[in-house]
C-alpha positions as CSV (number, residue, x, y, z in Angstrom):
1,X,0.0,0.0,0.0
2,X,1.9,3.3,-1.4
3,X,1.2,6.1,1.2
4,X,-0.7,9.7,0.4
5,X,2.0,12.8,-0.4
6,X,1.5,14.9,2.2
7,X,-0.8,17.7,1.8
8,X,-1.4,20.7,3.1
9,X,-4.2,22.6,3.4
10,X,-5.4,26.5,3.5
11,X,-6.9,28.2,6.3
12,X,-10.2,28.8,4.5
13,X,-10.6,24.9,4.3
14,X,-9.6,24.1,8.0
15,X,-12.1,26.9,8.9
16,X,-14.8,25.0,6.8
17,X,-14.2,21.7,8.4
18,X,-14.0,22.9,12.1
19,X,-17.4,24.6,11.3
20,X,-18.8,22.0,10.3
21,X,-17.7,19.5,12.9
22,X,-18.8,22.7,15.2
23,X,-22.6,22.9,13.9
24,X,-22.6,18.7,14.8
25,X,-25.0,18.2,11.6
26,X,-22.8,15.0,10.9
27,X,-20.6,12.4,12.6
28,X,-16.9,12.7,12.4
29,X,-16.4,9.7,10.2
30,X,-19.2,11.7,7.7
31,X,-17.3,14.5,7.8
32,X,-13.8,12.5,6.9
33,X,-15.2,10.5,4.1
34,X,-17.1,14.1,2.9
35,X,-13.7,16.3,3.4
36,X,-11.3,13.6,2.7
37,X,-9.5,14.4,6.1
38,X,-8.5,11.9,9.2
39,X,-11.2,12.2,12.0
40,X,-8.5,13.7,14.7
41,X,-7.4,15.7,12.0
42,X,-10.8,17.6,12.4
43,X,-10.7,17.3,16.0
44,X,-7.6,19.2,16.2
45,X,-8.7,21.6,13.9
46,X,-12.2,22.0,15.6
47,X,-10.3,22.5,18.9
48,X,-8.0,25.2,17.8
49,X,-10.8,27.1,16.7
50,X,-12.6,26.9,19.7
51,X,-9.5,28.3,21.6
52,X,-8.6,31.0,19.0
53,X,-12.3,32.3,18.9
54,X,-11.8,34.4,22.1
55,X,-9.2,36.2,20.2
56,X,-11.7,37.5,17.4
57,X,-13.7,39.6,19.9
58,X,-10.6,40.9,21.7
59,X,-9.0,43.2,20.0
60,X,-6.2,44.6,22.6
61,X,-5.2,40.9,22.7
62,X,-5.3,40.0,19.1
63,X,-3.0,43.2,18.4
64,X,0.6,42.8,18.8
65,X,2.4,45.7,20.3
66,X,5.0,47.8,17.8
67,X,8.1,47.1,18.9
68,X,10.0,49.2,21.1
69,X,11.8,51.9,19.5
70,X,15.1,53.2,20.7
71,X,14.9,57.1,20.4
72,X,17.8,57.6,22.0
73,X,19.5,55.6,19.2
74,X,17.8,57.1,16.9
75,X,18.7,60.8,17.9
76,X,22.5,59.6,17.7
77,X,22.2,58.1,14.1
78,X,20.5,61.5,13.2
79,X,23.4,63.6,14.2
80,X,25.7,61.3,12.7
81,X,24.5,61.9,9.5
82,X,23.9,65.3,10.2
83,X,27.4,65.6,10.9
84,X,28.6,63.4,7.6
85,X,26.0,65.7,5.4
86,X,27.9,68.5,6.8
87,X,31.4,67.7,6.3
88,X,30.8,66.6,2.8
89,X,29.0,69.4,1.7
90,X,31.8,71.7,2.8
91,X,34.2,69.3,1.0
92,X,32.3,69.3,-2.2
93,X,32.2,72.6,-2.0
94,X,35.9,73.4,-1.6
95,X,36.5,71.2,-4.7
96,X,33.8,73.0,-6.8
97,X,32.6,70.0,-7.3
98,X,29.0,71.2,-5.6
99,X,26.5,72.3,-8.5
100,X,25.0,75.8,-7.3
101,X,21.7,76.0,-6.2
102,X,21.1,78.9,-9.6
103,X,21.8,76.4,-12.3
């Protein structure tokens, strides 16, 4: 007996199954033979959603926090290149190789 490739399936189609076992309409082993999915395949699937549907209705929880941002770091890498925008201008300039700000 040759085994199945593994497949993998979309979120969509998890989310149909795990409704469906939800609503109870039809045994597990309909649903397998209907879906063409193991029976504790839709188990898993029908318990994930049940634990992950809290996180629809909150929405502080379901939000990740932006990341913390450094703004003293960020001050520093400003000046720095501030202070490199600065020195090269004044360099160009010196050269004449600085187009004029007429032309």
């Amino acid at each position: 007996m040759s085994r199945r490739p593994r497949r993998n399936h979309s979120p969509a189609f998890k989310a149909k199954v795990a409704l469906a076992a939800i609503r109870g309409e039809r045994t597990l082993a309909e649903l397998a033979e209907q879906f063409d999915v193991h029976p504790n395949q839709i188990t898993q699937w029908r318990t994930q959603l049940l634990e992950g549907a809290s996180g629809v209705f909150g929405a502080a929880a379901a939000v990740d926090p932006a990341p913390a941002v450094d703004v003293k770091m960020l001050h520093a890498k400003i000046g720095e290149l501030t202070l490199e925008n600065d020195f090269l201008s004044g360099a160009l300039g010196k050269a004449g190789l600085l187009p004029s700000a007429g032309r």
